[in-house]
Structure formats: structure tokens, C-alpha cells
Backbone as a printed PyTorch tensor [residue, N CA C, xyz], in Angstrom:
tensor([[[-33.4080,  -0.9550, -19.1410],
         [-32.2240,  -0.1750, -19.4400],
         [-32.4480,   0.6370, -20.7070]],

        [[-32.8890,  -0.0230, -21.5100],
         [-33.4440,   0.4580, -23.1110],
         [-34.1500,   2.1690, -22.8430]],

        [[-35.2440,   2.1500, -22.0160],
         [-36.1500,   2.9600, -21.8380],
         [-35.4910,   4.0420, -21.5760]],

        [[-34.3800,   3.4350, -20.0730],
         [-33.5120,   4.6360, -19.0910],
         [-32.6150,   5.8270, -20.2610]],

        [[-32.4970,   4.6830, -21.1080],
         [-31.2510,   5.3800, -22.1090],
         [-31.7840,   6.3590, -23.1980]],

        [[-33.5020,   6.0450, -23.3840],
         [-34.2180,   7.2510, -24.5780],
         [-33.9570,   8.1600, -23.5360]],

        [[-34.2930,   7.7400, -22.3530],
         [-34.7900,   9.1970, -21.3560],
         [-33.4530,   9.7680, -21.1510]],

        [[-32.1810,   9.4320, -21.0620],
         [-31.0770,   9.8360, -20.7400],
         [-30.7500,  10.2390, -22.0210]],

        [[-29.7440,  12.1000, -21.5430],
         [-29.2930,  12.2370, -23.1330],
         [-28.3420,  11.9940, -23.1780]],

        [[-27.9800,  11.6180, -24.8420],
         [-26.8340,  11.2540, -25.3610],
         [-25.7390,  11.2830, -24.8780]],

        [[-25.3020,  12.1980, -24.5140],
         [-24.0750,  12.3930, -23.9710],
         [-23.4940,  11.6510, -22.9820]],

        [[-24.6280,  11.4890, -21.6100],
         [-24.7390,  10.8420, -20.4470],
         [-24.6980,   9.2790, -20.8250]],

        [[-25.5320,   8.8170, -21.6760],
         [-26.0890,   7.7040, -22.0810],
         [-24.4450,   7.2810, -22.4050]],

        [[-23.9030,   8.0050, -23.4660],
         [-22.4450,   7.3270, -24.1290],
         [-21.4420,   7.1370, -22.9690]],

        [[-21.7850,   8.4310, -22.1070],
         [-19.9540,   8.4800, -20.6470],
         [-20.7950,   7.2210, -19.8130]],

        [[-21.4210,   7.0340, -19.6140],
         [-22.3600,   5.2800, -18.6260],
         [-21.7680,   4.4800, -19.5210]],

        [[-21.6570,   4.0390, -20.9380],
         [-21.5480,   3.1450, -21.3920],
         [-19.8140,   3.3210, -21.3100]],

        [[-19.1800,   3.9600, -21.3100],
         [-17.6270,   3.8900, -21.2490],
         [-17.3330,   4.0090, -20.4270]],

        [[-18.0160,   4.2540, -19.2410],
         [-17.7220,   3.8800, -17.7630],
         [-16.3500,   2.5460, -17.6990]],

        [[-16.5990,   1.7250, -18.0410],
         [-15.8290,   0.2890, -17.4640],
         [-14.5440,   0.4230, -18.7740]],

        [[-14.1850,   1.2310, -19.7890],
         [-13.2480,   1.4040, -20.6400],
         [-12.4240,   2.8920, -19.9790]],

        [[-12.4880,   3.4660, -18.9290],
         [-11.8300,   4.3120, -18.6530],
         [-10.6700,   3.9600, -18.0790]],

        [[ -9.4450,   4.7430, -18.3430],
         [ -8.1330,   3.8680, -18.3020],
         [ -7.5780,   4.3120, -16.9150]],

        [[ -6.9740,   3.3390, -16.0980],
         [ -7.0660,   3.6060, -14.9270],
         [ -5.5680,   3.2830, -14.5780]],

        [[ -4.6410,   3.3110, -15.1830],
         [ -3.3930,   2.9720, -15.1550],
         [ -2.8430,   3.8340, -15.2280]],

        [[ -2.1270,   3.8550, -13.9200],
         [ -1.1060,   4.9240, -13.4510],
         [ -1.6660,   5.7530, -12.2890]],

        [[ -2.4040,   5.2980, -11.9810],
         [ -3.4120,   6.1730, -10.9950],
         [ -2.7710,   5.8380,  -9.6630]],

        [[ -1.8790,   5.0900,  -9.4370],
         [ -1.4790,   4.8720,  -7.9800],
         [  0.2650,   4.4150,  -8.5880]],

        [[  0.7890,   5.3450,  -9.4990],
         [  2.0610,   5.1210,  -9.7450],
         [  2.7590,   6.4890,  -9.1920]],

        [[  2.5910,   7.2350,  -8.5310],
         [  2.8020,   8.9120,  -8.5990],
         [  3.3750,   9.0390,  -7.4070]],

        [[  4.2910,   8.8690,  -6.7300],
         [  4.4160,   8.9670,  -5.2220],
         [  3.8140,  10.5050,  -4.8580]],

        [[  3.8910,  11.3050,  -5.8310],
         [  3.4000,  12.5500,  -5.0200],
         [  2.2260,  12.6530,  -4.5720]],

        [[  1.3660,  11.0730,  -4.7210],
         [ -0.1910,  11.4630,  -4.7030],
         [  0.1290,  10.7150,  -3.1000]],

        [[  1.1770,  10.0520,  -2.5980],
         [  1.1040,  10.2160,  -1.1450],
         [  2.1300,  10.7970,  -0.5150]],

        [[  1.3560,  11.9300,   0.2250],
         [  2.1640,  12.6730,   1.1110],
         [  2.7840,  12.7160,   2.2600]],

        [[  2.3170,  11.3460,   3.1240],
         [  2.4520,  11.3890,   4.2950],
         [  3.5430,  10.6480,   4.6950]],

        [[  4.1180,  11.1200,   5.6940],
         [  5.8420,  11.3320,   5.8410],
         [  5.7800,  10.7130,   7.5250]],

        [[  6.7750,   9.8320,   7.5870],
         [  7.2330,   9.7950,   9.0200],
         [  6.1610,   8.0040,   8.9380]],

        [[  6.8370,   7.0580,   9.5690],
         [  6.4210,   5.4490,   9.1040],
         [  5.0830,   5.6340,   9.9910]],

        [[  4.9810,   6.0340,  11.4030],
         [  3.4930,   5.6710,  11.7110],
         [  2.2990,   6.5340,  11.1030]],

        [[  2.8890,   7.8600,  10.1110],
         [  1.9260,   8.4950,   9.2140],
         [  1.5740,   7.6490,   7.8070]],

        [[  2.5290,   7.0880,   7.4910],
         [  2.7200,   6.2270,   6.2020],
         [  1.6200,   4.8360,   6.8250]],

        [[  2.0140,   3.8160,   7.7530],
         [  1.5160,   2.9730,   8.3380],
         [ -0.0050,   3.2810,   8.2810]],

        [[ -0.5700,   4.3610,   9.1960],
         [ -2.1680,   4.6840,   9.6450],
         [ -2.8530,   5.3590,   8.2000]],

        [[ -1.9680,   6.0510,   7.6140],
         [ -2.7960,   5.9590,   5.8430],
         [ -2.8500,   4.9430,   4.9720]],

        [[ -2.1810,   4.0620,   5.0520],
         [ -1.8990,   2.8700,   3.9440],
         [ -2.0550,   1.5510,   4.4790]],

        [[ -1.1610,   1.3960,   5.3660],
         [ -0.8630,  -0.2050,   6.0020],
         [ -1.8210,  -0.4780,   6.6420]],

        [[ -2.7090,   0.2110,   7.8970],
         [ -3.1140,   0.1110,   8.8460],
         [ -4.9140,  -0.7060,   8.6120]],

        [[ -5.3870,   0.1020,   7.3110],
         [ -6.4690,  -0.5720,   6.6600],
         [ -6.5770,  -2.1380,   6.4400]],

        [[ -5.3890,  -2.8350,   6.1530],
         [ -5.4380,  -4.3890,   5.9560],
         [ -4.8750,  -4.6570,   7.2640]],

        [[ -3.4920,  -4.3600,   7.8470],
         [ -3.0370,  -5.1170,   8.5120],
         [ -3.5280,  -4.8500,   9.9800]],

        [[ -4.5890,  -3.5750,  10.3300],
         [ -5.0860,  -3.6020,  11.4920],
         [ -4.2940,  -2.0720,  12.1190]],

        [[ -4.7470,  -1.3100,  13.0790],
         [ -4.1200,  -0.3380,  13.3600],
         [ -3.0940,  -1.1110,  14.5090]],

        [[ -3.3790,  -2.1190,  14.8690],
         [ -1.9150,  -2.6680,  16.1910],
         [ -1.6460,  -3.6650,  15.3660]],

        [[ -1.4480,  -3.7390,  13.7370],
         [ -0.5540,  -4.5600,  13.0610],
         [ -1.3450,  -6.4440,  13.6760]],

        [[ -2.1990,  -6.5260,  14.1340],
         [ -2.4890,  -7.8830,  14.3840],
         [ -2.9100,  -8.3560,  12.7810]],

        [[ -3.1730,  -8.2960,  12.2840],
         [ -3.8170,  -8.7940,  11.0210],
         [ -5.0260,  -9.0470,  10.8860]],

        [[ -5.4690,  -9.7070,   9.3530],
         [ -6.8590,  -9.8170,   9.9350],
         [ -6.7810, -10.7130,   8.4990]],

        [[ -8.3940, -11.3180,   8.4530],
         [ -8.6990, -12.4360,   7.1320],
         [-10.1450, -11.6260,   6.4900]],

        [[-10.1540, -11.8760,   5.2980],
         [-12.0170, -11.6350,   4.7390],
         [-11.0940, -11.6060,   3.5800]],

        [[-11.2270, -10.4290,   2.6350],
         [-11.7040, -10.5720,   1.0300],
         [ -9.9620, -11.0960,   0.8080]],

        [[ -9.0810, -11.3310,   1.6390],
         [ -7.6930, -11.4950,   1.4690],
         [ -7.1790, -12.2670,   2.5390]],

        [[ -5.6460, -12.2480,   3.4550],
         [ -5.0600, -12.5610,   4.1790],
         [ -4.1830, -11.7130,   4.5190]],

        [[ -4.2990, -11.2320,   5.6130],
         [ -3.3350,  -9.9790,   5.4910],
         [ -2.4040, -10.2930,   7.2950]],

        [[ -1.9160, -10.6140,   7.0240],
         [ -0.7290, -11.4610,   8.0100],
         [ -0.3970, -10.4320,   8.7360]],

        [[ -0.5130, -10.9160,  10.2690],
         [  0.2040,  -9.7870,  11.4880],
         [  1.5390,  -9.4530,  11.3980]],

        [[  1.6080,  -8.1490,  11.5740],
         [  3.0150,  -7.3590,  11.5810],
         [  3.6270,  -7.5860,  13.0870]],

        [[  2.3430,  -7.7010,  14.1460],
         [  2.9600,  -7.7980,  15.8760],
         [  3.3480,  -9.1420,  15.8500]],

        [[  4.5600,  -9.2100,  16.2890],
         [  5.4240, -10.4230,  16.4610],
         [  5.6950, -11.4040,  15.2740]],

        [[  5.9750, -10.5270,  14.2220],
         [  6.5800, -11.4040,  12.7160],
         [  7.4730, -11.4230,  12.5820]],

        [[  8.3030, -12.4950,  12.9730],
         [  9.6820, -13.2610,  13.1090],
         [ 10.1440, -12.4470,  11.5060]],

        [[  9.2200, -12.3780,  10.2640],
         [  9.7000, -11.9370,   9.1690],
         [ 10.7500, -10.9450,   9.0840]],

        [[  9.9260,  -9.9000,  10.1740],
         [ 11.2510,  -8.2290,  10.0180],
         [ 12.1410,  -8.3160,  10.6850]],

        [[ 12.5050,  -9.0250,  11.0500],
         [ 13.7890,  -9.4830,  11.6850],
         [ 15.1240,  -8.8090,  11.1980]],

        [[ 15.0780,  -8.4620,   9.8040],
         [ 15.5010,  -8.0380,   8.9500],
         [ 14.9910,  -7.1560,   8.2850]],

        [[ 15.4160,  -5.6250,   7.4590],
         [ 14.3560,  -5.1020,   6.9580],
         [ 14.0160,  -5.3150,   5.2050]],

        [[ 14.9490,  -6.2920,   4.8580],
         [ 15.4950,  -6.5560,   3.1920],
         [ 13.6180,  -7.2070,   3.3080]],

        [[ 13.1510,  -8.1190,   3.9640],
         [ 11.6680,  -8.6930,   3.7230],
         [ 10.6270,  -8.2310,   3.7510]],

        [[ 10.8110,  -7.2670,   4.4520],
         [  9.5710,  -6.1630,   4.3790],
         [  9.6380,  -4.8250,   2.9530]],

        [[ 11.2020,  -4.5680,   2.9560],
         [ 11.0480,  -3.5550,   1.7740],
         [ 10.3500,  -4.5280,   0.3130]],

        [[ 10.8750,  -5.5150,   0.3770],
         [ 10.6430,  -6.3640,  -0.8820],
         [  8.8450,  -6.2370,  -0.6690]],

        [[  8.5300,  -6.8160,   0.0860],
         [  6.8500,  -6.7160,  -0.0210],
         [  6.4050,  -5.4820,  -0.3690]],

        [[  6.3270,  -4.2840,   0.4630],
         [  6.3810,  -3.1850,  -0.3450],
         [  6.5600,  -2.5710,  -1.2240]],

        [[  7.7170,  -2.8520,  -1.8910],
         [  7.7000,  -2.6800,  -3.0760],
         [  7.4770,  -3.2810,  -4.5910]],

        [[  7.4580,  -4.5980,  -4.0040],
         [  6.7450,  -5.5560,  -5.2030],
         [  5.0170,  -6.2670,  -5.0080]],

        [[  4.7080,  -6.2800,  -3.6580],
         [  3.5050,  -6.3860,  -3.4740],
         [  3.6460,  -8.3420,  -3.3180]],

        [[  2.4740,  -8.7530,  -2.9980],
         [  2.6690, -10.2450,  -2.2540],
         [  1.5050, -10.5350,  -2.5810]],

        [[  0.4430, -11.5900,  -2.4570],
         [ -1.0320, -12.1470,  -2.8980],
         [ -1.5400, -10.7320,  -2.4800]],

        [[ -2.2660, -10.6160,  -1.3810],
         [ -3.5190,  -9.4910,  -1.2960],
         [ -2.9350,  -8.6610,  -1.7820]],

        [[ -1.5970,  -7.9540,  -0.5850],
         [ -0.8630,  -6.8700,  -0.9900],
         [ -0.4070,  -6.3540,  -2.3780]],

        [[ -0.9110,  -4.9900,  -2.8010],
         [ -0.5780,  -4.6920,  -4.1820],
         [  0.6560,  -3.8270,  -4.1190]],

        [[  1.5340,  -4.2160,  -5.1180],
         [  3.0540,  -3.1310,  -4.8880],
         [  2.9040,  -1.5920,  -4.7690]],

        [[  3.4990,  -1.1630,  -3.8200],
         [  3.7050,   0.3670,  -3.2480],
         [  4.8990,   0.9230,  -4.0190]],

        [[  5.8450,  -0.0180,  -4.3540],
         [  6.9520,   0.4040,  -5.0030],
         [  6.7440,   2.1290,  -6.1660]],

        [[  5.6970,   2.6210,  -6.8090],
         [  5.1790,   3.4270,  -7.7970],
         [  4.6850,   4.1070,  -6.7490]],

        [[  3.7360,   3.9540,  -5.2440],
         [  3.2110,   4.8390,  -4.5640],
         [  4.3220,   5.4650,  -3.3030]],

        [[  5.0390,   5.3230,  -3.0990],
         [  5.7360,   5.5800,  -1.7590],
         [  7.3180,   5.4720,  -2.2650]],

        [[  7.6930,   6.6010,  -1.7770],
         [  9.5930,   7.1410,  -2.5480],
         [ 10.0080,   6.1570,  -1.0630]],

        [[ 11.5320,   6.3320,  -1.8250],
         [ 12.3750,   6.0930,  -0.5450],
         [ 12.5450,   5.7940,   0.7230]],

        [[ 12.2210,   7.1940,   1.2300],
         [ 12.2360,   7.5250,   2.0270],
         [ 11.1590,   7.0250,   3.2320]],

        [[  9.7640,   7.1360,   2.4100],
         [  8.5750,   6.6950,   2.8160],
         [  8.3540,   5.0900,   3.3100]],

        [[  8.9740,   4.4890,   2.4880],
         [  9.0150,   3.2140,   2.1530],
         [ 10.1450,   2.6720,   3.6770]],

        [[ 11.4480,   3.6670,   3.9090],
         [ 11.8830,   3.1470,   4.8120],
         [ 11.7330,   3.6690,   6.5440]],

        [[ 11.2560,   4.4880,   6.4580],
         [ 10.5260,   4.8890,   7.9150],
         [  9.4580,   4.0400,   7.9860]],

        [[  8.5020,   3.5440,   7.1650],
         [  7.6160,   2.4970,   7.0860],
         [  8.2110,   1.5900,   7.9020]],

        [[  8.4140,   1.0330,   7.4350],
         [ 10.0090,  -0.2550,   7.8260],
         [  9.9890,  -0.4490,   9.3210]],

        [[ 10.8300,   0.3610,   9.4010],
         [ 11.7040,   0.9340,  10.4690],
         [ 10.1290,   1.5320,  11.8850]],

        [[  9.3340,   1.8830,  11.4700],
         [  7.9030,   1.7640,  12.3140],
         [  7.4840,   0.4040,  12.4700]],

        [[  7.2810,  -0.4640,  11.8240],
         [  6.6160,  -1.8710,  12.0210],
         [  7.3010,  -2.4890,  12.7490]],

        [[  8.6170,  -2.6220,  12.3500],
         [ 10.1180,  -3.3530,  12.8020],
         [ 10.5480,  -2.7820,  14.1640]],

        [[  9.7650,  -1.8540,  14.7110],
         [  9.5010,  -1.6390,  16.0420],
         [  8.2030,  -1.0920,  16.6840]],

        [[  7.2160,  -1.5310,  16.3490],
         [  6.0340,  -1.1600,  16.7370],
         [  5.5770,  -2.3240,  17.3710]],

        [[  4.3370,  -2.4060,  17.5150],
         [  3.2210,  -3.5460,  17.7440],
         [  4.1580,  -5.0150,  18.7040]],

        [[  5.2650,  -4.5360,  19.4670],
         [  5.6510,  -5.4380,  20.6630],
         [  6.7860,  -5.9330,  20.1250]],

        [[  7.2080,  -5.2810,  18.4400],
         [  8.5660,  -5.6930,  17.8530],
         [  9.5500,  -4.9210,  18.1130]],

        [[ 10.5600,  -5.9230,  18.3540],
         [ 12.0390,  -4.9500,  18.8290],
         [ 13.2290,  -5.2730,  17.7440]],

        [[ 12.9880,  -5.0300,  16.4090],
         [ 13.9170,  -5.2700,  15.7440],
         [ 14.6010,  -3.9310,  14.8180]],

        [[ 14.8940,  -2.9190,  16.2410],
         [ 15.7880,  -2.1860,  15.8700],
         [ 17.0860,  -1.9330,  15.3920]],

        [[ 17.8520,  -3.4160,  15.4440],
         [ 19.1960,  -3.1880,  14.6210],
         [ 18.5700,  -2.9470,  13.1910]],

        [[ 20.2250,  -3.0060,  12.8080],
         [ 20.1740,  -2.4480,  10.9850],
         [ 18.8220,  -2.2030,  10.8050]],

        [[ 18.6060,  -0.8590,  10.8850],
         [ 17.6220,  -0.1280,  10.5810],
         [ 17.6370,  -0.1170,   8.9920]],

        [[ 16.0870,   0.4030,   7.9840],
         [ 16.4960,  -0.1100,   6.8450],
         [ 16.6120,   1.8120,   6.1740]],

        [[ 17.2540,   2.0590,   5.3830],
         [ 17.8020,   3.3230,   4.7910],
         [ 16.7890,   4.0050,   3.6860]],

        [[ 17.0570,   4.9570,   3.1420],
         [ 16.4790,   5.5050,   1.9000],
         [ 17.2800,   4.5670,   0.7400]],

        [[ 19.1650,   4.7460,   1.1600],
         [ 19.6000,   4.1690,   0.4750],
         [ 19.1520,   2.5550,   0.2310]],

        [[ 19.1940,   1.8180,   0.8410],
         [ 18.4850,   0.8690,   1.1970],
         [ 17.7880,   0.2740,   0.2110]],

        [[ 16.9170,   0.8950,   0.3620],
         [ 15.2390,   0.8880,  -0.5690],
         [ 15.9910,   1.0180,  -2.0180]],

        [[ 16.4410,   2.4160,  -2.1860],
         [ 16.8590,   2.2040,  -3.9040],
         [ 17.4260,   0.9540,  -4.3270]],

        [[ 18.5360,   0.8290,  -4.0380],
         [ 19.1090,  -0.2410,  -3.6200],
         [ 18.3720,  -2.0670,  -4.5100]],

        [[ 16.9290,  -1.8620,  -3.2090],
         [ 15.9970,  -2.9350,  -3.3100],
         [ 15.1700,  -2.8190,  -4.5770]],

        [[ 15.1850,  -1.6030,  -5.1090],
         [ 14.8260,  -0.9840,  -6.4990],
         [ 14.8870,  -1.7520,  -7.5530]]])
């Protein structure tokens, strides 16, 4: 490493070494940094990576629990809460995804993947609300 670093100049040599001190907070607090609108657009950009694109779930560096047939959404107050506060694997969305986003989300799972739990659909209002 010693050697790499005569041969590397200064400059390079110092931004490598502050590599792991670069501040990385806030970087997924911005809802504007996600755009995608409408719950199975929200779902297939975000959700779909852990929980599987047909919501079955899956296990490895986490636990990421099936959305098809989860007695959980039964209701949508249990799902906004995860979303927005985040659960073991799951990290809170609450800073990445407005309102709105957050409840078409919902309202996609809570009838997707063989679930029929279309009453009380969950709101924008809703979500603030769960805020």
C-alpha cells in the first residue's frame, strides 16, 4: 500500500484515504430522489428487490417476509407503519417516499400477489396521519 501511495498523487492518495469519512446522511431522506408514482411502480423500484417481484419473500443477508397471503395487511395501519419506520432488514422509507407514494404502495400489496384486502383502502391522508 506504502509503495501504491508514492506512486499515487497526493491528491488521489488523500480522497482514497477519506473515502470511508464521507458523509452519507441524508442521501435517501429526499422523496424527490424517488419518482415513481402509482404502488406497482413504487413496489417494482423499491419493494420488489427484497420481497420478490410476486411478493413471496425470500431469506439470505436478511428476512424479508411474503407480502402473498399476509394475514398482516389485513389492515393498512401495519404496513404504513413498516414503511415508514422500517422493521429488522427493512430500512425506513418514511424520508424516501411522500404520501401519496407510500399509500398506493399499500393499497398495491393489499391487493396484489392473491391478496384481497381491498376494504378501507389506506389514504395520503392516512399516511400523514401515521407521520
Amino acid at each position: 500500500m506504502a509503495a501504491l501511495l508514492t506512486l499515487t498523487p497526493p491528491a488521489v492518495a488523500q480522497e482514497a484515504g477519506q473515502a470511508s469519512m464521507i458523509d452519507r446522511a441524508g442521501w435517501f431522506e429526499n422523496p424527490s430522489r424517488l419518482t415513481q408514482s402509482g404502488g406497482q411502480d413504487v413496489y417494482e423500484a423499491i419493494c420488489a428487490a427484497c420481497h420478490m417481484p410476486e411478493g413471496e419473500g425470500a431469506s439470505g443477508a436478511g428476512d424479508y417476509p411474503a407480502l402473498a397471503g399476509n394475514e398482516n395487511l389485513l389492515m393498512p395501519d401495519y404496513a404504513i407503519y413498516v414503511i415508514l419506520n422500517g422493521q429488522k432488514a427493512m430500512p425506513p422509507l418514511g424520508g424516501v417516499l411522500d404520501d401519496t407514494q407510500i399509500a398506493d404502495v399499500v393499497n398495491y400489496i393489499r391487493t396484489s400477489f392473491g391478496n384481497d384486502f381491498a376494504e378501507d383502502p389506506a389514504t395520503p391522508e392516512h399516511v400523514a396521519d401515521a407521520r
